[in-house]
Backbone bond lengths (Angstrom), bond angles and torsions (degrees), N, CA, C in turn:
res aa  C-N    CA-C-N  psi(-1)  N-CA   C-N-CA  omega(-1)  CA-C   N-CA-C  phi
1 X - - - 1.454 - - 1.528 109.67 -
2 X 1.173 116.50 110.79 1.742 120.16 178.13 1.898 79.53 -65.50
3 X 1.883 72.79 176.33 1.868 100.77 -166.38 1.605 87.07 -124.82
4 X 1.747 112.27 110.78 1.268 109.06 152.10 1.567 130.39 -58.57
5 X 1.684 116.80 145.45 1.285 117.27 -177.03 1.405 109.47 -58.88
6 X 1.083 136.19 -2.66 1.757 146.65 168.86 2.028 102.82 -67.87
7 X 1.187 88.16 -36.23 2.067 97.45 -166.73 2.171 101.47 -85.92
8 X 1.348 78.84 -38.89 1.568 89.91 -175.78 1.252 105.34 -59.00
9 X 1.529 125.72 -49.83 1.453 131.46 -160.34 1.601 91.97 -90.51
10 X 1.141 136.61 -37.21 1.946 109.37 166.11 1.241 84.96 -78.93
11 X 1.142 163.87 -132.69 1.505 145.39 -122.84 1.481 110.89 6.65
12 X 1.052 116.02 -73.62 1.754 135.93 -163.91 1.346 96.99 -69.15
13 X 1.779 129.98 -51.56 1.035 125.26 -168.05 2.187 106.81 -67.72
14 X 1.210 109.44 -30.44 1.307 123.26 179.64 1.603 105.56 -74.91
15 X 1.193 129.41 -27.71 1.325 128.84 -176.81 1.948 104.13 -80.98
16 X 1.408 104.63 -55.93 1.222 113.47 160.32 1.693 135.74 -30.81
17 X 1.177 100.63 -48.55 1.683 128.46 160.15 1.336 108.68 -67.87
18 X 1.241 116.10 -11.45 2.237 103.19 -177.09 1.689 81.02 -113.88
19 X 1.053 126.35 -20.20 1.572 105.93 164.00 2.008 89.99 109.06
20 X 1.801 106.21 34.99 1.422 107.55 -173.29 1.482 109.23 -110.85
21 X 1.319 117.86 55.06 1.498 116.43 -164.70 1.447 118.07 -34.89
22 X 1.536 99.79 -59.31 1.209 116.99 -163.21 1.810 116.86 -69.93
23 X 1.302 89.07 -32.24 2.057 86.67 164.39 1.372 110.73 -87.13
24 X 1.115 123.75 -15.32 1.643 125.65 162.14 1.611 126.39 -54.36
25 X 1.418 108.10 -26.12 1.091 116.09 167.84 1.597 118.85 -83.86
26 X 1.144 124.69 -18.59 1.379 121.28 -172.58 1.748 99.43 -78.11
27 X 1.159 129.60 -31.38 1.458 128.82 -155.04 1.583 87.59 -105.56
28 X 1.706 135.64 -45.52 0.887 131.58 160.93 2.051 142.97 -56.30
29 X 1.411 85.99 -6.39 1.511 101.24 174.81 1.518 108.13 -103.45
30 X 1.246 102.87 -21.18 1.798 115.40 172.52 1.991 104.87 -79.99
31 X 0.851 124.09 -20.36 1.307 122.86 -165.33 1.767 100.96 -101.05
32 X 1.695 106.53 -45.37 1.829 105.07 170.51 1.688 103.32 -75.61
33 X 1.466 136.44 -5.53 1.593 119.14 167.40 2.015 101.59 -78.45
34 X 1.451 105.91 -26.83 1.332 115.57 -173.22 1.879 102.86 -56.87
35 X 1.327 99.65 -60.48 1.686 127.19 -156.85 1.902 114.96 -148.59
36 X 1.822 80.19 62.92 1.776 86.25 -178.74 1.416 97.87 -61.54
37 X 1.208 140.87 -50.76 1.260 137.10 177.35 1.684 134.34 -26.54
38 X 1.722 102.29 -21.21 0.928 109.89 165.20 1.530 156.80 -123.89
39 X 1.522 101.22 129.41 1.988 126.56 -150.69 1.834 88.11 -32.92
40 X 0.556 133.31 -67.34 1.597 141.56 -131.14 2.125 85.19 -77.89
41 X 1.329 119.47 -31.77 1.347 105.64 -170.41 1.484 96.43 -99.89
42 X 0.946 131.67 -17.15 1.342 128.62 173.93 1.622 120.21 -82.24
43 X 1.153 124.40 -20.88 1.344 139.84 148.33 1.140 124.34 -59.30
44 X 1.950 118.03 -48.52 1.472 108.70 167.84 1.200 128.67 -66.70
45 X 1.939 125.95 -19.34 0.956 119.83 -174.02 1.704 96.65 -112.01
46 X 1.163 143.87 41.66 0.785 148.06 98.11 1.302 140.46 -25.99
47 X 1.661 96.39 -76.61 1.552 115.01 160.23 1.838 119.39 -43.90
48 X 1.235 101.81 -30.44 1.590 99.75 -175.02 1.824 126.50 -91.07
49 X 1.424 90.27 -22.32 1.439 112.77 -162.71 2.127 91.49 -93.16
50 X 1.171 102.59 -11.07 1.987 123.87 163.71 1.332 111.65 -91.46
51 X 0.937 121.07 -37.39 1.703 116.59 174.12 1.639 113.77 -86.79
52 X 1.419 111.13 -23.89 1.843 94.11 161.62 1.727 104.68 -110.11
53 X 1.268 122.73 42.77 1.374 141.78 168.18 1.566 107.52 33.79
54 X 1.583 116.17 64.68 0.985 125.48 132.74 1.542 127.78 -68.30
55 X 0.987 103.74 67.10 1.593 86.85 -167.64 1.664 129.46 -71.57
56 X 1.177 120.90 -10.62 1.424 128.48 179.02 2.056 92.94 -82.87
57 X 1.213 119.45 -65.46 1.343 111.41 169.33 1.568 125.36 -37.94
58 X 1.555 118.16 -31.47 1.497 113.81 172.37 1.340 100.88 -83.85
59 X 1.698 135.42 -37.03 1.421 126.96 -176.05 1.439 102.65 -53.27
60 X 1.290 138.61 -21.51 1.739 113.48 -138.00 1.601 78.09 -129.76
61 X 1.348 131.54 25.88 1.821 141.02 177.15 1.176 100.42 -132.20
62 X 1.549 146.24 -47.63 1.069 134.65 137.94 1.651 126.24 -41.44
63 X 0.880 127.94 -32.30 1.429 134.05 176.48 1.363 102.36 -55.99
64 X 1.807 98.15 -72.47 1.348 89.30 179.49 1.675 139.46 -63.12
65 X 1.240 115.10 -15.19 1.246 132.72 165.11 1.455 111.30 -43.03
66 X 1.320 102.01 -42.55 1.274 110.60 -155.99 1.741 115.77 -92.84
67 X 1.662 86.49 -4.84 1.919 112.97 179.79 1.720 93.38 -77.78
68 X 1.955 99.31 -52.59 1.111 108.01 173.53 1.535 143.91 -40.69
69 X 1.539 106.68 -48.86 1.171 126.68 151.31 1.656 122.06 -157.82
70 X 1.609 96.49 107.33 1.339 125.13 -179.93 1.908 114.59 -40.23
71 X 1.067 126.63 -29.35 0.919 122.63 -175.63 1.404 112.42 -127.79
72 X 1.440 111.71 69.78 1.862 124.10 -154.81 1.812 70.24 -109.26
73 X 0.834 146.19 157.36 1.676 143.72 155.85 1.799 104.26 -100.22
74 X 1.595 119.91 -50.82 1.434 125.79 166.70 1.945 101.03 -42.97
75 X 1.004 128.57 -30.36 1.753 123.25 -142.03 1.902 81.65 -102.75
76 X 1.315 117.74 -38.65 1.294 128.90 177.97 1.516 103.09 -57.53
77 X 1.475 129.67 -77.29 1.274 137.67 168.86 1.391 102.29 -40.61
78 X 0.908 156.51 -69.32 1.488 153.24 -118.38 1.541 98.74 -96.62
79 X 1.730 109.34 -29.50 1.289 111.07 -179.41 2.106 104.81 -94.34
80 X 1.165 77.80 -14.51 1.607 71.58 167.50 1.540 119.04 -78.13
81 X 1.304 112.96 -30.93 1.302 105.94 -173.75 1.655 98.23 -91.67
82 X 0.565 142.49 -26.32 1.568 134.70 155.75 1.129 111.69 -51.69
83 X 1.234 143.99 -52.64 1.543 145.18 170.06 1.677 104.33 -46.67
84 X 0.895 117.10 -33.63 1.681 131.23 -156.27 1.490 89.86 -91.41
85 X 1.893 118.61 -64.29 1.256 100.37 169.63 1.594 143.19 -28.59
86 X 1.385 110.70 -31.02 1.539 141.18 -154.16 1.592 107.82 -90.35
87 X 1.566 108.97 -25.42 1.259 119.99 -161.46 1.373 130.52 101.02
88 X 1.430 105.41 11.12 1.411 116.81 -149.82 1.776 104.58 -137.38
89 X 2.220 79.67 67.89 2.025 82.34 -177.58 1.717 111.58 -86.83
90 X 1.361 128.07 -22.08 1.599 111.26 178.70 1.763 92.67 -61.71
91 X 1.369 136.18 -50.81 1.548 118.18 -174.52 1.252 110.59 -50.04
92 X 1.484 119.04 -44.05 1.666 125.74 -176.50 0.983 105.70 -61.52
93 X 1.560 144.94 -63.37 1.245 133.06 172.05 1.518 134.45 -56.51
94 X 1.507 107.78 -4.17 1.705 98.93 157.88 1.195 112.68 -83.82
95 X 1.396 122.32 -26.17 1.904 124.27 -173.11 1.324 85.61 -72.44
96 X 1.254 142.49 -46.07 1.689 135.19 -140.84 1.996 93.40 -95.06
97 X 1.407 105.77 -26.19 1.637 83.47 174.49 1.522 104.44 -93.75
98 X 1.263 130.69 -27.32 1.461 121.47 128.63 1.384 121.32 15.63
99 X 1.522 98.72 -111.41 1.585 100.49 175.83 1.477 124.29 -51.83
100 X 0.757 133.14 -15.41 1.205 145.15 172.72 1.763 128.80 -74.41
101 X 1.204 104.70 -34.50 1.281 127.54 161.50 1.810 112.64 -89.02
102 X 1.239 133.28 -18.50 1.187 136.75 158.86 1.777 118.20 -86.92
103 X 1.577 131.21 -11.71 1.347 151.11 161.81 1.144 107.36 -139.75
104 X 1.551 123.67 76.04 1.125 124.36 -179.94 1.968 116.10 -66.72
105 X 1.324 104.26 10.16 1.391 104.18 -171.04 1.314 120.31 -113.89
106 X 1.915 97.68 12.66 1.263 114.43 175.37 1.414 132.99 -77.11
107 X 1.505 135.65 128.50 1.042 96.27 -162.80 1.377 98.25 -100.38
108 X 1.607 121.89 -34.86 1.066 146.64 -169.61 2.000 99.47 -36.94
109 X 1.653 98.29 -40.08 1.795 101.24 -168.56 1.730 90.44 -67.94
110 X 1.211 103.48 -48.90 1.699 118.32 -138.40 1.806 85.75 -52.58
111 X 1.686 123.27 -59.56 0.843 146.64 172.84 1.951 123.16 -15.51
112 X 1.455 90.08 -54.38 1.506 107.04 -177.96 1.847 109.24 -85.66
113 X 1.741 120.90 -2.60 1.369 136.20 157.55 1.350 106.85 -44.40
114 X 1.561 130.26 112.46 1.330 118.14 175.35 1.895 90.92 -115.87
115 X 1.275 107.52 167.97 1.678 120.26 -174.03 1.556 75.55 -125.92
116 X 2.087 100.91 148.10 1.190 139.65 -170.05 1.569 106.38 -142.90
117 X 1.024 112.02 135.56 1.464 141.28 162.47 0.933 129.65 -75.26
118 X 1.541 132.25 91.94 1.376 106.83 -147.01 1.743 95.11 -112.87
């Protein structure tokens, strides 16, 4: 029985949830070669490829997410803190006032907003 990209992506999303980043990506990198096109698998392995601190691999899944859909506010944050991971907080803080301006009721985004001196 092959494994539809529907089984693959709760696979990854279920591995993710036990706190299994790194095997989350194997079933989740099989499901975005299936259906790179799609937001929801490119977000989870995003999310996963950030929790065992790949961080250039979560920047360029958020990116595209964000090709995917421009006004994701989570895909904004998520790439901010990956940018931020990197060393790279004036980029992080445009994604983070970003999201923040797209869920303005966030506090969690509003929070990670730093002010610069320029």
């Amino acid at each position: 029985m092959s494994e539809t990209t529907y089984s693959l992506f709760q696979q990854g999303r279920a591995q993710l949830e036990r706190g299994m980043a790194a095997q989350a990506t194997v079933a989740l990198e099989k499901a975005r070669r299936r259906e790179p096109e799609k937001a929801s698998i490119r977000e989870a392995l995003g999310i996963a490829y950030f929790r065992i601190g790949r961080w250039e691999a979560a920047e360029a899944e958020f990116r595209k997410l964000l090709e995917l859909s421009p006004v994701n506010d989570y895909a904004h944050y998520a790439l901010g803190r990956t940018l931020e991971k990197q060393g790279r907080q004036r980029d992080a803080n445009a994604h983070y006032k970003l999201a923040s301006s797209l869920a303005p009721r966030s506090k969690q985004y509003r929070a990670r907003i730093r002010e610069f001196d320029d």
